[in-house]
VOBAKE-48065 format. One record per atom (N, C-alpha, C, O): residue in three letters; atom name; x negated, y, z. Coordinates in nm, 4 decimals, decimal comma. Layout:
REC residu atome        x        y        z
REC    ALA    CA        X        Y        Z
...
***
This chain:
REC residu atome        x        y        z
REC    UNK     N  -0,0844  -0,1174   0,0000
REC    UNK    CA   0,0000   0,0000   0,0000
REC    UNK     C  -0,0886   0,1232   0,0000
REC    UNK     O  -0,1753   0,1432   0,0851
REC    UNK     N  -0,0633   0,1975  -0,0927
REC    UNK    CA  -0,1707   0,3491  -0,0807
REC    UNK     C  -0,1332   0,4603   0,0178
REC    UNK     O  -0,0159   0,4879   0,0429
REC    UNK     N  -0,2304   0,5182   0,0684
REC    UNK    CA  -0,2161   0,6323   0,1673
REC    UNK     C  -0,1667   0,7365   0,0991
REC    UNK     O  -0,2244   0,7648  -0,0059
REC    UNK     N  -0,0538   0,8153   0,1394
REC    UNK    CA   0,0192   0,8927   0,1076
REC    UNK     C  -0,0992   1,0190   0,1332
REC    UNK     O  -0,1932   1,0255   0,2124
REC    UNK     N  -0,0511   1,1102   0,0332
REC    UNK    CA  -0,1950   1,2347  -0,0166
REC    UNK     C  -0,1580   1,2905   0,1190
REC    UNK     O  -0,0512   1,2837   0,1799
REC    UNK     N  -0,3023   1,3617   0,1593
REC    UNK    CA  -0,2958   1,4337   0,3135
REC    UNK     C  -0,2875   1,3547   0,4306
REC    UNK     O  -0,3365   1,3984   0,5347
REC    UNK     N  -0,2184   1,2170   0,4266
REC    UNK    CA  -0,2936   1,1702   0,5388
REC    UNK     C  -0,4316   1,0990   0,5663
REC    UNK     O  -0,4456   1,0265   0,6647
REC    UNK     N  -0,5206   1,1194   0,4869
REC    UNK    CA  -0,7086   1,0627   0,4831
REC    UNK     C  -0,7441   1,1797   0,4049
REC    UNK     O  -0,7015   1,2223   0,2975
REC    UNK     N  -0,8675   1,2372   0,5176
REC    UNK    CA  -0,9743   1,3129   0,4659
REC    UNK     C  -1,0793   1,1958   0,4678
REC    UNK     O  -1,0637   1,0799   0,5063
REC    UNK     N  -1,2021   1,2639   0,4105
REC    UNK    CA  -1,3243   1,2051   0,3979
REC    UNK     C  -1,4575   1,2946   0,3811
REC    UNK     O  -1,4481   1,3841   0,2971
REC    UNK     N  -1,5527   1,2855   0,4341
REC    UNK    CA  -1,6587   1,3455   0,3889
REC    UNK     C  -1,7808   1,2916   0,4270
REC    UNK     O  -1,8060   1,2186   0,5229
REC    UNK     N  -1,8574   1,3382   0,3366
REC    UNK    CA  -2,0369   1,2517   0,3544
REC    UNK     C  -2,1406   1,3792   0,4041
REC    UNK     O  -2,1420   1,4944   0,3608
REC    UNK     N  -2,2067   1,3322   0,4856
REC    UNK    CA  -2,2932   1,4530   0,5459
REC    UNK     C  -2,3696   1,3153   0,6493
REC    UNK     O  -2,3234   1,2183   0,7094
REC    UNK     N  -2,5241   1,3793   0,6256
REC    UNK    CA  -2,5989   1,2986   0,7065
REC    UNK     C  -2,5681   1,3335   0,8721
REC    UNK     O  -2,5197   1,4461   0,8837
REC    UNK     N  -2,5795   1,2867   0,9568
REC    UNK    CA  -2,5306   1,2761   1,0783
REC    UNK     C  -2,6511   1,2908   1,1296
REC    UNK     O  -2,6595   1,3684   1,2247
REC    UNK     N  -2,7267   1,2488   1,1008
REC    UNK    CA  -2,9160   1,2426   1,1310
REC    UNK     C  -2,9258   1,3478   1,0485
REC    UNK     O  -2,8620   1,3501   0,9432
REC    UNK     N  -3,0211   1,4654   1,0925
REC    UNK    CA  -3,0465   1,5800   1,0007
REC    UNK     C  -3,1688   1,5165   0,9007
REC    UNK     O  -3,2212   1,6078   0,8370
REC    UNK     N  -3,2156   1,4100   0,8769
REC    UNK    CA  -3,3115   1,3540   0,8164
REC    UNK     C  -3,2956   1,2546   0,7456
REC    UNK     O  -3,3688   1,2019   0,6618
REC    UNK     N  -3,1930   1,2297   0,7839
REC    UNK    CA  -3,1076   1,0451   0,7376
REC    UNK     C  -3,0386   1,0498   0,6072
REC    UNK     O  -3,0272   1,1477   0,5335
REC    UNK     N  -2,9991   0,9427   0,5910
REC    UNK    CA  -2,9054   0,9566   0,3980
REC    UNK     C  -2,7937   1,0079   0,4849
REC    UNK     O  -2,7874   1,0364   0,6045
REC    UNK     N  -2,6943   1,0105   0,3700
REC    UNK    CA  -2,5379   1,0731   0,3787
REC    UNK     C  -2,4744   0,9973   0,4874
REC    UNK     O  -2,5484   0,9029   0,5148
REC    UNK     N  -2,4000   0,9977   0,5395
REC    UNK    CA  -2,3039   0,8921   0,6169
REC    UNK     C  -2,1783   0,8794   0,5565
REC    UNK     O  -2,2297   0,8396   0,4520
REC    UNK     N  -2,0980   0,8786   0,5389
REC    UNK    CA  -1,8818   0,8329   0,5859
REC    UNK     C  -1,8501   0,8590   0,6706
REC    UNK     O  -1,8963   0,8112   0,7742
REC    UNK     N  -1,7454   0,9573   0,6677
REC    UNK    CA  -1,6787   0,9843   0,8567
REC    UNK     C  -1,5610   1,0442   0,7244
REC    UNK     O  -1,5592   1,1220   0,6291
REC    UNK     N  -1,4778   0,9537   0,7923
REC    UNK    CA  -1,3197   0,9440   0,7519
REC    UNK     C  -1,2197   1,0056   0,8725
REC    UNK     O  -1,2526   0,9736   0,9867
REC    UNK     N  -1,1344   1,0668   0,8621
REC    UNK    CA  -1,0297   1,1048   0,9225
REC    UNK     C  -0,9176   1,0842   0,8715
REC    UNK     O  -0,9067   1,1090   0,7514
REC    UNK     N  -0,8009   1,0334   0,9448
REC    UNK    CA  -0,7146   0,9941   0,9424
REC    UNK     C  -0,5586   1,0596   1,0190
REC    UNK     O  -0,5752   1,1020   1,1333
REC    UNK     N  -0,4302   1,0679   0,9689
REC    UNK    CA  -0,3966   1,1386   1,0795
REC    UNK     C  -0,2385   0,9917   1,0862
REC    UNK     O  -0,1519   0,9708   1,0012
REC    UNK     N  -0,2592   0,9286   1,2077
REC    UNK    CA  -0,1963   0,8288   1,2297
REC    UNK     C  -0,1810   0,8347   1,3895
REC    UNK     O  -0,2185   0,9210   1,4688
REC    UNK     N  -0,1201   0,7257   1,4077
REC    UNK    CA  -0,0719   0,7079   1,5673
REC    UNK     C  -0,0028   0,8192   1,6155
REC    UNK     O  -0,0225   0,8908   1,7137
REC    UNK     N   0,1004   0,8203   1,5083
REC    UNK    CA   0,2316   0,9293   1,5495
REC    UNK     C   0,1618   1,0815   1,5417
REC    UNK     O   0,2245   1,1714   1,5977
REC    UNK     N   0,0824   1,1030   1,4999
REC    UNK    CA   0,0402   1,2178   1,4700
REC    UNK     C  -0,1372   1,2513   1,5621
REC    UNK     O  -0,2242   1,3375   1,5492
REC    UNK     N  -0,1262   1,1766   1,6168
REC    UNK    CA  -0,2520   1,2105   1,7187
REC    UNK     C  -0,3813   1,1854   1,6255
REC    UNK     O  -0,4533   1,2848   1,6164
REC    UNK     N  -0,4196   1,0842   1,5625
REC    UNK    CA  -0,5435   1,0837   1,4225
REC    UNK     C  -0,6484   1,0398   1,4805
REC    UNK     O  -0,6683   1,0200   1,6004
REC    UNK     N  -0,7408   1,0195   1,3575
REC    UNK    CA  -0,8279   0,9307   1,4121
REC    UNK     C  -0,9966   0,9546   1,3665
REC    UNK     O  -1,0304   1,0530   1,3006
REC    UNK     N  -1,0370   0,9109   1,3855
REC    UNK    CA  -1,1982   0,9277   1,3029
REC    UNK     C  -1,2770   0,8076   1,2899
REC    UNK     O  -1,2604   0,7191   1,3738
REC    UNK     N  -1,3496   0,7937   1,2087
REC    UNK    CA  -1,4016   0,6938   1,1922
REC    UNK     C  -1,5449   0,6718   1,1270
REC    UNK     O  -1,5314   0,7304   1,0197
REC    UNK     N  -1,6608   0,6267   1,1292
REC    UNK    CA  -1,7879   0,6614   1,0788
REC    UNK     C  -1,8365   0,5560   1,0011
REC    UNK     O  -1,7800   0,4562   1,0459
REC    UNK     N  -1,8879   0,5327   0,9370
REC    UNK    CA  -1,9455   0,4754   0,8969
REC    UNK     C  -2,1023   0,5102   0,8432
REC    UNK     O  -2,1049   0,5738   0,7378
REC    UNK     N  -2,2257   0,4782   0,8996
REC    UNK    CA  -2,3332   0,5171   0,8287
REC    UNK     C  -2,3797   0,4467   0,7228
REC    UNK     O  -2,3299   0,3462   0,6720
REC    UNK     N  -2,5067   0,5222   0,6835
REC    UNK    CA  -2,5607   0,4860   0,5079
REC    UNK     C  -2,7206   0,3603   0,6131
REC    UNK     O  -2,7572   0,3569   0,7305
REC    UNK     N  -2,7613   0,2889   0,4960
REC    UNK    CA  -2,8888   0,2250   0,5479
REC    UNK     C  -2,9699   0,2857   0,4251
REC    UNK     O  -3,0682   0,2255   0,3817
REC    UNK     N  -2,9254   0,4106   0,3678
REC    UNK    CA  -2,9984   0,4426   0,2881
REC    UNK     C  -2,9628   0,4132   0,1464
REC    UNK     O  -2,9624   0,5060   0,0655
REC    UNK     N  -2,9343   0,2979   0,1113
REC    UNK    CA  -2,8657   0,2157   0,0054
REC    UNK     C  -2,7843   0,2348  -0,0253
REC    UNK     O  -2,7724   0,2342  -0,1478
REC    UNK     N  -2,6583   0,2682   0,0613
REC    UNK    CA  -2,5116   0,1884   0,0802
REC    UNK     C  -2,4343   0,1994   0,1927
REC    UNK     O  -2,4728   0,1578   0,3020
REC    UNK     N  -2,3191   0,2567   0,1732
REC    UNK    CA  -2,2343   0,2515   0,3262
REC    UNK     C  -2,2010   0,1576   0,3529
REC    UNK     O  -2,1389   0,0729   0,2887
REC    UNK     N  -2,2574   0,1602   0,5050
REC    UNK    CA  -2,2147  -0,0196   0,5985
REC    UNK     C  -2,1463   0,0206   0,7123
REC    UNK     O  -2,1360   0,1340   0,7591
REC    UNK     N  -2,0857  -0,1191   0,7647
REC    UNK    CA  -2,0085  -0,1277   0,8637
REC    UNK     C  -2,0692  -0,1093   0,9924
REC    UNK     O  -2,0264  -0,0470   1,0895
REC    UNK     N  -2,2132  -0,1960   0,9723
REC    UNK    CA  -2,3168  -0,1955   1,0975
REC    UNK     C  -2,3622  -0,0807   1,1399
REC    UNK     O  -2,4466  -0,0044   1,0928
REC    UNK     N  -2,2735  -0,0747   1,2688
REC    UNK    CA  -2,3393   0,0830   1,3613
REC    UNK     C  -2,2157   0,1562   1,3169
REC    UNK     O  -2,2560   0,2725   1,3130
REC    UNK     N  -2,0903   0,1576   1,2815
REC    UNK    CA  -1,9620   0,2080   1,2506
REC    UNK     C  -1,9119   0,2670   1,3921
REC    UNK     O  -1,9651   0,2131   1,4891
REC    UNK     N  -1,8396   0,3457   1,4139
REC    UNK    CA  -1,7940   0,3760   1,4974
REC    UNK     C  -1,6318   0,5069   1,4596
REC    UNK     O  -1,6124   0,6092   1,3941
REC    UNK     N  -1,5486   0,4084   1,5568
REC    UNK    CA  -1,4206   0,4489   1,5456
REC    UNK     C  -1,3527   0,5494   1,7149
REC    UNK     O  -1,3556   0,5182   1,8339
REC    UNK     N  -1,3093   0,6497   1,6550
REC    UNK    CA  -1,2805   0,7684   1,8071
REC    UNK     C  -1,1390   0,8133   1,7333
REC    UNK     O  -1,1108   0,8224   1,6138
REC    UNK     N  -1,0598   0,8382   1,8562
REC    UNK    CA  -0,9350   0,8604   1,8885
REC    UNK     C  -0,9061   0,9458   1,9842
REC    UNK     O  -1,0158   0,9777   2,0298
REC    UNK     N  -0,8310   0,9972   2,0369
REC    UNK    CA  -0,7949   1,1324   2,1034
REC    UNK     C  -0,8329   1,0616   2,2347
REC    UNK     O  -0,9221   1,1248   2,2913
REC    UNK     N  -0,7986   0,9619   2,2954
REC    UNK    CA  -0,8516   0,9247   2,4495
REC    UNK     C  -1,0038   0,8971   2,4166
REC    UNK     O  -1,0782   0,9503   2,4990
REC    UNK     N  -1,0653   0,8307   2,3216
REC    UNK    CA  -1,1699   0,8566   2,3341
REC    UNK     C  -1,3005   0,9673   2,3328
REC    UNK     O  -1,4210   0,9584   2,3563
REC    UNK     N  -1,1948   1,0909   2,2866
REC    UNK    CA  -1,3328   1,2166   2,2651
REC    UNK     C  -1,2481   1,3021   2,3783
REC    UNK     O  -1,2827   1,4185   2,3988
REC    UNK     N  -1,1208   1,2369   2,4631
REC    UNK    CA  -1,0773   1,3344   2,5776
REC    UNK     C  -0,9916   1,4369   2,5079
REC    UNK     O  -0,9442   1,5210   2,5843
REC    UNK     N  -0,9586   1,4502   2,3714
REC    UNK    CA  -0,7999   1,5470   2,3472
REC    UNK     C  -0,7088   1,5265   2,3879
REC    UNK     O  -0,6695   1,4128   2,4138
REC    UNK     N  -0,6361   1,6465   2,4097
REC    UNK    CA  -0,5243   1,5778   2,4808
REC    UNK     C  -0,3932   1,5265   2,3831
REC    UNK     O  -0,3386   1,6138   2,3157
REC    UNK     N  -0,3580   1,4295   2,3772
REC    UNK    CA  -0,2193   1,3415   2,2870
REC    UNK     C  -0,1181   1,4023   2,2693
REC    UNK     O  -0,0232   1,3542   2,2074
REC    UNK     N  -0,1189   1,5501   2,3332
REC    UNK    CA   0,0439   1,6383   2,3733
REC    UNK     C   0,0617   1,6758   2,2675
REC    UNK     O  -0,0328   1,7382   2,2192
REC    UNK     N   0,1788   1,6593   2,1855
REC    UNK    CA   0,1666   1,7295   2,0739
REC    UNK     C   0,1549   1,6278   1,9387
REC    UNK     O   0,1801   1,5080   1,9258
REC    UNK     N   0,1100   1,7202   1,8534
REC    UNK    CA   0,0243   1,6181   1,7857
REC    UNK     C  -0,0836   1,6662   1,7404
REC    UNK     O  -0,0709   1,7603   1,6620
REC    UNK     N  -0,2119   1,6226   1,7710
REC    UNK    CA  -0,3131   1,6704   1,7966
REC    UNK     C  -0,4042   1,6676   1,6337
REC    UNK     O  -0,4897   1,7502   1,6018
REC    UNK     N  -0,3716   1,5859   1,5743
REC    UNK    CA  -0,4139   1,5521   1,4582
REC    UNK     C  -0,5875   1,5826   1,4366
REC    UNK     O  -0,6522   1,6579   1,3639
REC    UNK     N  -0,6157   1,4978   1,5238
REC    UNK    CA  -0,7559   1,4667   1,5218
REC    UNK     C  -0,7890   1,3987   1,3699
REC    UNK     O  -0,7315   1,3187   1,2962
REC    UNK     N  -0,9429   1,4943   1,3649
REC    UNK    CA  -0,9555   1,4063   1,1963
REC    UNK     C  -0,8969   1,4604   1,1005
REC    UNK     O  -0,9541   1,4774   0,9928
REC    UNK     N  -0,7457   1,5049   1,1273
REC    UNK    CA  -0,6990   1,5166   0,9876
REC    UNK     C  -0,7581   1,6103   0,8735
REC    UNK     O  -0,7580   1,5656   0,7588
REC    UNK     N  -0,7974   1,7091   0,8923
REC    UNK    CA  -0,8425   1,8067   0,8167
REC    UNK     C  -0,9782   1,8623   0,8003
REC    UNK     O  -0,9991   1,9538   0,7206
REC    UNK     N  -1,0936   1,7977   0,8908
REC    UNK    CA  -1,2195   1,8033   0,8747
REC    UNK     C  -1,2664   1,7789   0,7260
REC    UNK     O  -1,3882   1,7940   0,7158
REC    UNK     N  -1,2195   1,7539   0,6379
REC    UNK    CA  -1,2929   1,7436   0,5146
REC    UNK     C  -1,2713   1,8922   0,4344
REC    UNK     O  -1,3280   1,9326   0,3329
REC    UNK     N  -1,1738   1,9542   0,5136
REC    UNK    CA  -1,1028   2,0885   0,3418
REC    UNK     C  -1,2392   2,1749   0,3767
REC    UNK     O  -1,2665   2,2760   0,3119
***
């Protein structure tokens, strides 16, 4: 099923000021609260290994609302 336009951003930017590009996806799901998600480069190729996924309890936003973490970090 495809993601309806506007709910997934995406953008590549090294995370390491020295490192290849990374993946860090945003998402805006879980009733509006959103999500983030990383994925780094090994230089090659985006991999799963060393991925890391954050959500509003995990970076401490607060859920009131809808917080829409992620969603719009790419415009």
């Amino acid at each position: 099923m495809p993601i309806p336009a506007g709910l997934l951003t995406a953008g590549r930017a090294a995370v390491q000021a020295s490192g290849p590009a990374d993946l860090v996806i945003g998402s805006y799901e879980n009733g509006g609260d959103g999500a983030i998600t990383y994925l780094p480069s090994n230089g090659k190729k985006i991999t799963t290994s060393g991925s890391r996924a954050f959500g509003v309890d995990t970076v401490g936003v607060s859920a009131s609302g809808r917080p829409q973490l992620g969603a719009v970090f790419a415009d």
